[in-house]
Each structure stands twice: as structure tokens, then as C-alpha cells.
C-alpha positions as CSV (number, residue, x, y, z in Angstrom):
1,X,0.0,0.0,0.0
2,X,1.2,3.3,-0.8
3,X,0.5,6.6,1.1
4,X,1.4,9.9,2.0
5,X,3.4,10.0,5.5
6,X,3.2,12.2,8.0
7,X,7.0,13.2,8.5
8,X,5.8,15.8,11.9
9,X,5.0,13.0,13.8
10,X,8.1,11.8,15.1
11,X,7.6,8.0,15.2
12,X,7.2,8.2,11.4
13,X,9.9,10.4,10.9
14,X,12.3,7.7,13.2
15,X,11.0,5.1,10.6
16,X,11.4,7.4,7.5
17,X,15.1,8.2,8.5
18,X,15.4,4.2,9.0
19,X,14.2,2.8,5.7
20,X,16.5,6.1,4.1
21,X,19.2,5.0,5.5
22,X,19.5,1.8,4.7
23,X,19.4,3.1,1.2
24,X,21.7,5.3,1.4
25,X,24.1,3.2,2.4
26,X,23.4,0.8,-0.3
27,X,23.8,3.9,-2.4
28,X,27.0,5.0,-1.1
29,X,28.6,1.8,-1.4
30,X,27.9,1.4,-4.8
31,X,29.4,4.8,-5.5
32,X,32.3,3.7,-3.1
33,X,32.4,7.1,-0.9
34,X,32.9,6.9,2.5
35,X,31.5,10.1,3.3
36,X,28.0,10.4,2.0
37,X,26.0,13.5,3.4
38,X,22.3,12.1,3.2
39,X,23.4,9.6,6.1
40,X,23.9,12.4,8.3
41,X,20.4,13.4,7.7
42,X,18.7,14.1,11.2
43,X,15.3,12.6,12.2
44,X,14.3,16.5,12.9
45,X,15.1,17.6,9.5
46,X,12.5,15.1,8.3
47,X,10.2,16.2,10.7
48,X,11.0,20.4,9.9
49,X,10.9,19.6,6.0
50,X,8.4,21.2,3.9
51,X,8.3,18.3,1.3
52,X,6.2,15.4,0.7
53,X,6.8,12.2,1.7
54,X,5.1,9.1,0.4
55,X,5.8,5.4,1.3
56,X,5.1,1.9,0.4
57,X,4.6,-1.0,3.3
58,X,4.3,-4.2,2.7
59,X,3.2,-6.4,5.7
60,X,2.5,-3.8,7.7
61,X,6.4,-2.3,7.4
62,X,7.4,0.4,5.7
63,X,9.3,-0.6,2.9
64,X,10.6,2.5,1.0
65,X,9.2,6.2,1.3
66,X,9.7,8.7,-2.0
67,X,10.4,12.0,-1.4
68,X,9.1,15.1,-3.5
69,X,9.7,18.9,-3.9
70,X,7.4,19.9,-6.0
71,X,8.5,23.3,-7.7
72,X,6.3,24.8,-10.3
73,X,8.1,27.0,-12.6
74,X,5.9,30.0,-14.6
């Protein structure tokens, strides 16, 4: 199932920072750096962000969570 998370409730924003990191460690190994910025990524930056957060759980766990800026340009 997918939907839209609430990243100001802290418990979500714990799991959110979770499920990110373990990408983002997949990520950075497979660019092979050691020091990869998004894995200092704080649980209160998720909760303070102003972007959309969507996620897909699969028994009951989230499995992965998207996130979007949205910019419209005129």
C-alpha cells in the first residue's frame, strides 16, 4: 500500500530516517564514498521539511518512502 506520510510525527519520521538510511548506504557503497551526506540526515530535518513524503509497506512495514519537492516554474 502506498500513502502519503506524516514526516511531523516523530515516530514516522524515526521510521522514514530508517528505511532512508539503509538506502543510502546501499547507495554510497555502490558509488564507493565513504562520506555520504544524506546519512547524516537528522530525524528533525524530516520532521521540519516542507516536502512530501510518500511510502510503500508491505506487511504492515514500511518498505521504502519517496520524497518530493514539487517546484512549479511560470
Amino acid at each position: 500500500m502506498i500513502e502519503k506520510l506524516d514526516n511531523t510525527n516523530k515516530n514516522v519520521a524515526e521510521t522514514m530516517q530508517a528505511v532512508f538510511q539503509a538506502s543510502y548506504a546501499i547507495e554510497a557503497a555502490i558509488l564507493g564514498v565513504t562520506n555520504f551526506p544524506p546519512l547524516n540526515r537528522a530525524v528533525k530535518n524530516f520532521i521540519k521539511s516542507k516536502t512530501s513524503f510518500y511510502g510503500y509497506s508491505y506487511v504492515e512495514e514500511l518498505a521504502a518512502v519517496i520524497e518530493l519537492d514539487i517546484q512549479f516554474v511560470v
